[in-house]
KEKE-3310 file (N, C-alpha, C; in steps of 0.2 Angstrom, whole numbers, plus 5000, padded with zeros to 4 digits):
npx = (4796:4792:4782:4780:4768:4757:4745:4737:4729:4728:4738:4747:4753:4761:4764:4772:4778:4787:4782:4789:4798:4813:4813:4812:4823:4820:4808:4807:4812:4801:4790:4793:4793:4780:4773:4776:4770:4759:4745:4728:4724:4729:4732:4734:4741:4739:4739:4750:4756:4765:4769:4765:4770:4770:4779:4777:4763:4764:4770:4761:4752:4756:4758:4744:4740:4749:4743:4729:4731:4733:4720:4717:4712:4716:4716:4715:4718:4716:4718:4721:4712:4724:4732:4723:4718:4731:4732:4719:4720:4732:4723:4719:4712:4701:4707:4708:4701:4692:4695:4685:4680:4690:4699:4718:4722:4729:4745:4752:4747:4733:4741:4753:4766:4770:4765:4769:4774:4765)
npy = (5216:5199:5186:5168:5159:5143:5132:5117:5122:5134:5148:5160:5176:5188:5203:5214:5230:5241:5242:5246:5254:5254:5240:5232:5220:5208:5206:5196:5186:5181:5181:5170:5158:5159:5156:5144:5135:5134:5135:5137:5148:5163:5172:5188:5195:5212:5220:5225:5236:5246:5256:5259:5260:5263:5253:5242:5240:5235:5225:5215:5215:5208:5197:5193:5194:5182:5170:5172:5168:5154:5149:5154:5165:5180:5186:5201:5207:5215:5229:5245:5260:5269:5261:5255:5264:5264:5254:5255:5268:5263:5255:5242:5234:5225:5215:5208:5199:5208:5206:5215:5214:5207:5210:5215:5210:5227:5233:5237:5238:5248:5250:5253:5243:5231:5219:5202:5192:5177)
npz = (5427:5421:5422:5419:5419:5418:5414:5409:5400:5400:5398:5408:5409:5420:5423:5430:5434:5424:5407:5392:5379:5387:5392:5381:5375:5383:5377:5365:5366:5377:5371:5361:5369:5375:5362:5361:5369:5366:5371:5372:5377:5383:5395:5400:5415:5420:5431:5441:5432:5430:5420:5402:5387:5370:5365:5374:5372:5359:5359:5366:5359:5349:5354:5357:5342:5338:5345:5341:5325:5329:5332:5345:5361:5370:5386:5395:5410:5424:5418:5417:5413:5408:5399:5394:5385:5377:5369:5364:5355:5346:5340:5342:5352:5348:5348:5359:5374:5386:5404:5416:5426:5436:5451:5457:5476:5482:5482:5494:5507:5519:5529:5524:5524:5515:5507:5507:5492:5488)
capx = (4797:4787:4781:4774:4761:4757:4739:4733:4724:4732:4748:4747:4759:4760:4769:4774:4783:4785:4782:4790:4806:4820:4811:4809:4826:4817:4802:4807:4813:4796:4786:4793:4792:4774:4769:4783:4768:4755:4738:4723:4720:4734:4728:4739:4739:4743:4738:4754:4760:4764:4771:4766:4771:4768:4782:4773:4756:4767:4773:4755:4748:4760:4755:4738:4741:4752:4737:4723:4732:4733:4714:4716:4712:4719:4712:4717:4716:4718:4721:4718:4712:4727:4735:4716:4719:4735:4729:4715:4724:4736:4718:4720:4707:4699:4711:4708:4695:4694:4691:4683:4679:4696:4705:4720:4724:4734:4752:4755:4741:4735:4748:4762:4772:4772:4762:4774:4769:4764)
capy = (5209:5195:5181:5165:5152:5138:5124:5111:5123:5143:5153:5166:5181:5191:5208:5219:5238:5246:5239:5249:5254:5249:5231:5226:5217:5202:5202:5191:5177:5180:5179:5162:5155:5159:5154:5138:5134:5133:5134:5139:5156:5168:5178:5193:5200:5218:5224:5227:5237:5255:5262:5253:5264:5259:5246:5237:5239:5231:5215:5213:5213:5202:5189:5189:5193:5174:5168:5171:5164:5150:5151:5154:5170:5183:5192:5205:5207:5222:5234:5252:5267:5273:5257:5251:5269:5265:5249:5258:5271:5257:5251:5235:5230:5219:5207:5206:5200:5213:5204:5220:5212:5207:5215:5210:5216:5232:5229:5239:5238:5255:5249:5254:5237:5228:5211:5197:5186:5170)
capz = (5428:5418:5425:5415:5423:5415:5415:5404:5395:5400:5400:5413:5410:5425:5423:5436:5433:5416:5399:5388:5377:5392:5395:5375:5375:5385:5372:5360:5369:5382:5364:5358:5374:5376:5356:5362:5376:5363:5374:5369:5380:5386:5401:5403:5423:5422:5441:5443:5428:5432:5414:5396:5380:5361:5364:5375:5369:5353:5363:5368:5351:5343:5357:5355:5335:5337:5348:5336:5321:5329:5334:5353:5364:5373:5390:5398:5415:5428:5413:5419:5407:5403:5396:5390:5381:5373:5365:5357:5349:5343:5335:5345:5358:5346:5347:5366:5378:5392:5410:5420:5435:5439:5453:5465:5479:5485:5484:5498:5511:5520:5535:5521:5525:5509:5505:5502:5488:5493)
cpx = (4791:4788:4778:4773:4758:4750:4739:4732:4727:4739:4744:4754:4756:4764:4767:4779:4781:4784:4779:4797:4810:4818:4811:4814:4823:4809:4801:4808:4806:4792:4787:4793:4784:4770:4772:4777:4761:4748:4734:4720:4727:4729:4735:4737:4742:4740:4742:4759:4760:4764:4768:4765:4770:4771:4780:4770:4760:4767:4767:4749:4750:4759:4749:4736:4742:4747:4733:4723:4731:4725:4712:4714:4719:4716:4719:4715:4720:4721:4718:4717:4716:4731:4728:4717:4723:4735:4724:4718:4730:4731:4720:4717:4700:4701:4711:4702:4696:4691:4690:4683:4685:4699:4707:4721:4728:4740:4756:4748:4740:4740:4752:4766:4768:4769:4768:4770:4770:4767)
cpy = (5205:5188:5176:5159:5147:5132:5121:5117:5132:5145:5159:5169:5186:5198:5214:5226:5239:5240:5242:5248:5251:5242:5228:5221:5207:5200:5196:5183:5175:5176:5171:5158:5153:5155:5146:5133:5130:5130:5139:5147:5158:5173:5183:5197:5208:5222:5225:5231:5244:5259:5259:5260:5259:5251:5241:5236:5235:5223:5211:5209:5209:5196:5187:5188:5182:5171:5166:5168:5157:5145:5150:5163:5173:5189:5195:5208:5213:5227:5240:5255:5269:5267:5253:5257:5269:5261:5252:5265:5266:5252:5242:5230:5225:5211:5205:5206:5205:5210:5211:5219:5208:5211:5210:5215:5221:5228:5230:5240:5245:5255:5252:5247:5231:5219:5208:5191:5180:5163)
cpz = (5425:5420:5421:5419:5419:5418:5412:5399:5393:5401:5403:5413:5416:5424:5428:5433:5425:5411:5395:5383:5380:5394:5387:5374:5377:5381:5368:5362:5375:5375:5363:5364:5375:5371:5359:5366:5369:5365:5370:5371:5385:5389:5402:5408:5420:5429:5440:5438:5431:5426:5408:5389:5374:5361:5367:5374:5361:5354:5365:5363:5346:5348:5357:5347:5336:5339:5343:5329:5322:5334:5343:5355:5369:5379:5393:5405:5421:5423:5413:5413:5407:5398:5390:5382:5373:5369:5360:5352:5344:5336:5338:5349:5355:5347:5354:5370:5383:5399:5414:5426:5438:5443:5458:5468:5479:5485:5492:5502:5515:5527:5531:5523:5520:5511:5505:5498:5492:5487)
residu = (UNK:UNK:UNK:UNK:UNK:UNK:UNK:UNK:UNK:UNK:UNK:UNK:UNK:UNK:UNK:UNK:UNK:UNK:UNK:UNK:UNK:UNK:UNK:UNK:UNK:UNK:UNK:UNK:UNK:UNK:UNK:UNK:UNK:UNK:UNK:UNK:UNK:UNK:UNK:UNK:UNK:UNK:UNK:UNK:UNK:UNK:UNK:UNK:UNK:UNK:UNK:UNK:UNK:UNK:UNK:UNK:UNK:UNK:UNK:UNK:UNK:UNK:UNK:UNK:UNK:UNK:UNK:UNK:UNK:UNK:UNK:UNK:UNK:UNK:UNK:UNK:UNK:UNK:UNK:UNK:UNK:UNK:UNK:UNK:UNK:UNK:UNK:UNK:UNK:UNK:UNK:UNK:UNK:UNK:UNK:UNK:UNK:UNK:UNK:UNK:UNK:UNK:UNK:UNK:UNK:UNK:UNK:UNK:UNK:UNK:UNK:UNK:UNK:UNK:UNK:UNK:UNK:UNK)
# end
């Protein structure tokens, strides 16, 4: 699931679950949506991404590709070493700021009974 957030100034995509192959269907229409928005800094959440193969790591780079064209940024936010990984073999992590100091919380707290978004 992809979420987009909107300020003055930011796009916030939020994704949650895989991004990969079986999700690229809803890229293109996320992509011109986002370019559509035409802010100056796209912040990508991935806290909650569990899977991201080439094809994601594609969808990522053609966002902050369109981005930079247009001389804006693109961080990257909760992006674990294996996804930070996938990027760099792709030759890509230039194109990206990388927020380290970002983390949210546990989805599932050590009670096991599920946060609700707020």
């Amino acid at each position: 699931m992809i979420q987009i957030a909107t300020s003055p100034a930011t796009t916030t995509l939020v994704i949650a679950g895989d991004l990969d192959l079986a999700e690229r269907d809803q890229f293109p229409e996320i992509a011109a949506r986002v370019v559509g928005l035409r802010r100056q800094l796209l912040v990508i959440d991935m806290c909650r991404v569990t899977f991201m193969d080439s094809t994601g790591a594609a969808f990522l780079i053609s966002l902050a590709d369109s981005g930079r064209k247009r001389g804006g940024a693109t961080v990257l936010r909760g992006c674990d070493d294996r996804d930070m990984f996938v990027l760099e073999v792709c030759g890509a992590l230039e194109l990206f700021r990388i927020d380290a100091d970002h983390s949210c919380a546990p989805a599932t707290p050590a009670s096991g009974t599920p946060i609700s978004p707020a």
